[in-house]
Residue, then its C-alpha position, 0 to 999 in steps of 0.5 A: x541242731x544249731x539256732x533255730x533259724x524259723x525264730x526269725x521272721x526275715x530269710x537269710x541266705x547266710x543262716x539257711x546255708x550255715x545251717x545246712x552245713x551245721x546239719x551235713x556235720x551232724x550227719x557226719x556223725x549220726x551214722x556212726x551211730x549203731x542205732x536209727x535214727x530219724x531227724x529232719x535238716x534244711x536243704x537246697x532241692x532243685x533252687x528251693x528249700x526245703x526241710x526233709x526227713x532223714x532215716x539214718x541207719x548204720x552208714x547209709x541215710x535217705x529222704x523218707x519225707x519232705x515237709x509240706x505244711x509251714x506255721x508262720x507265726x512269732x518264733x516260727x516263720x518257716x514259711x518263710x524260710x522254705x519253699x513249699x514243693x510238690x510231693x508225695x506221701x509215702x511209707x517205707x520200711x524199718x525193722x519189719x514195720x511198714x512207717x511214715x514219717x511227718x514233720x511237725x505241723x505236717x501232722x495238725x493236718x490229719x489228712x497226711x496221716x490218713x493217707x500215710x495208713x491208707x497206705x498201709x504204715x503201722x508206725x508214724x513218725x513224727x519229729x517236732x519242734x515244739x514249745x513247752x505252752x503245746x505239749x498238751x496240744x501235741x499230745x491230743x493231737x499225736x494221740x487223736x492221729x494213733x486211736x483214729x488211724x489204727x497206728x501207733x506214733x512216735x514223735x521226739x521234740x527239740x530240746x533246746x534252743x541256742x538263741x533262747x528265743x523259743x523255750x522248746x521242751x524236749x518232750x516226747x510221745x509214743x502212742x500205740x494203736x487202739 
């Protein structure tokens, strides 16, 4: 949703704010959806910014996670752009399923999705914001987590960048449990 600020390496205020709002927007009109959806947005939590993981159901949305694990490298600066915060992994439900959620390279941590299984999730989602040169390293990765847990993982992808800086392939995976 909007330019994908992490492009940039120098934080602004500015940007990070009309993001915010660009997303609230999006919100806006993703909960009249009738379907789930699962994304994630910037946001200002206690004076730090932080990317959170949203479920949308119906007219209700609420935090399933908070991103813990930030690239900072060229077109993806996010440790830049936020703050690192102190928090829990932890599973909700959907639809009878017990699921977690990570975000990006929260999941190159394979640890994250072992304690998301430890914890009893059966699904692990995972949104993304990936270029098209990773598709094949994303898809080893998605696949090692779902054959080594025992889960089965979801994971969509941007899929297109407004400011043209990264060329994000919209490519998705869902791998089931072996």
């Amino acid at each position: 949703m909007g330019r994908w600020i992490s492009a940039y390496e120098c934080f602004s205020e500015k940007v990070f704010n009309e993001s915010i709002e660009m997303h609230e927007k999006a919100l806006d009109r993703i909960i009249q959806l009738e379907s789930t959806v699962i994304f994630s947005r910037p946001k200002w939590c206690n004076g730090k910014r932080i990317n959170e993981a949203l479920v949308a159901r119906g007219q209700k949305y609420y935090r399933v996670h908070v991103k813990r694990k930030f690239p900072n490298e060229p077109g993806f600066w996010e440790d830049n752009w936020f703050d690192n915060i102190d928090n829990e992994l932890s599973i909700f439900e959907m639809a009878g399923w017990k699921c977690g959620a990570l975000l990006c390279t929260d999941a190159m941590f394979l640890e994250d999705a072992r304690e998301l299984r430890a914890q009893g999730a059966e699904v692990i989602f995972v949104p993304r914001a990936t270029s098209r040169s990773c598709d094949n390293l994303w898809h080893d990765t998605l696949s090692l987590i779902a054959r080594h847990n025992g889960c089965y993982v979801i994971s969509s992808n941007r899929s297109r960048s407004e400011n043209s800086l990264i060329d994000f392939s919209g490519l998705g995976f869902f791998f089931a449990r072996r």
